[in-house]
C-alpha positions in Angstrom: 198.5 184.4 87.4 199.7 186.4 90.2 202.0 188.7 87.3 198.4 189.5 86.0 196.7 189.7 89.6 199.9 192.2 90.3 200.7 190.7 93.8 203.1 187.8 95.5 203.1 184.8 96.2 203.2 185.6 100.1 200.4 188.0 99.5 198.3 185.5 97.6 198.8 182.9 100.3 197.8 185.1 102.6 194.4 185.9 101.1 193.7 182.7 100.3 194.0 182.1 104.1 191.2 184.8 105.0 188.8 182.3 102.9 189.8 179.3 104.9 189.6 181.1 108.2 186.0 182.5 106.6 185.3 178.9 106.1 186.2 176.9 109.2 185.3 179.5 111.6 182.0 180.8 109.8 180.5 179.0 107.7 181.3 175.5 108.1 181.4 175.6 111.8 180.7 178.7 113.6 182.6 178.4 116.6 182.8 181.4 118.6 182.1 184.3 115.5 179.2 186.3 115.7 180.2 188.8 113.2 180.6 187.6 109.2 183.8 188.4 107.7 183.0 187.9 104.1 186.8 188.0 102.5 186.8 190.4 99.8 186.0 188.8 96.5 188.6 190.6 94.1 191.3 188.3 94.1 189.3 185.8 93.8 187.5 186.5 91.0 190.1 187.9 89.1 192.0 184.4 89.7 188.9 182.7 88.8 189.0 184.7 85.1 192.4 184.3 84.7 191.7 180.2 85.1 188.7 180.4 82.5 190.6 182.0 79.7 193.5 180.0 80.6 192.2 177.0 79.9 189.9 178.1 77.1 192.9 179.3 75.2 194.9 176.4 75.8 192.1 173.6 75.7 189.4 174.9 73.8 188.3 171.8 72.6 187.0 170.7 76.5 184.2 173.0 76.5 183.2 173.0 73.2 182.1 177.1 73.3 180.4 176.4 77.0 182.5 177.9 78.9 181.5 181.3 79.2 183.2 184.6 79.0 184.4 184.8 83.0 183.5 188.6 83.1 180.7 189.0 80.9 179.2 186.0 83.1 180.5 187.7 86.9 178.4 191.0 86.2 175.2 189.1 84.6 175.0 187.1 87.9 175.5 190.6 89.8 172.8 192.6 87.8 170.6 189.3 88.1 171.2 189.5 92.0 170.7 193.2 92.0 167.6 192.8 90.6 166.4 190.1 93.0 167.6 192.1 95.8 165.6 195.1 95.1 162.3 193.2 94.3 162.6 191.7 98.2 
């Protein structure tokens, strides 16, 4: 995964650590942050596709053709959003 992501294992770890300090110091508690530092989502979803047709290719019979296409499904949720957004 990180071959395809093109980055290290150091560099993975610490991007994974700008989510957990997002988490505990945002979302889940809020201590002293006024600001939100929404970690960019790259990464992360690129990860996230790399899992999906990971485990589709190698235990396809799981999902039983449920599991959708991880990109396909990634920019109908953002055009869905968009759309939302704009009608507010």
């Amino acid at each position: 995964m990180l071959a395809d992501l093109g980055i290290s294992e150091n560099q993975f770890g610490v991007y994974l650590l700008t989510f957990k300090t997002y988490r505990d110091k945002f979302l889940a508690h809020l201590d002293d942050e006024k600001i939100m530092n929404i970690p960019v989502l790259d990464f992360a979803t690129e990860s996230i596709r790399y899992l999906c047709d990971h485990l589709r290719s190698e235990h396809p019979e799981w999902f039983n053709g449920e599991l959708p296409l991880m990109g396909d499904y990634y920019r109908a949720c953002c055009a869905e959003s968009q759309q939302i957004f704009a009608e507010l």
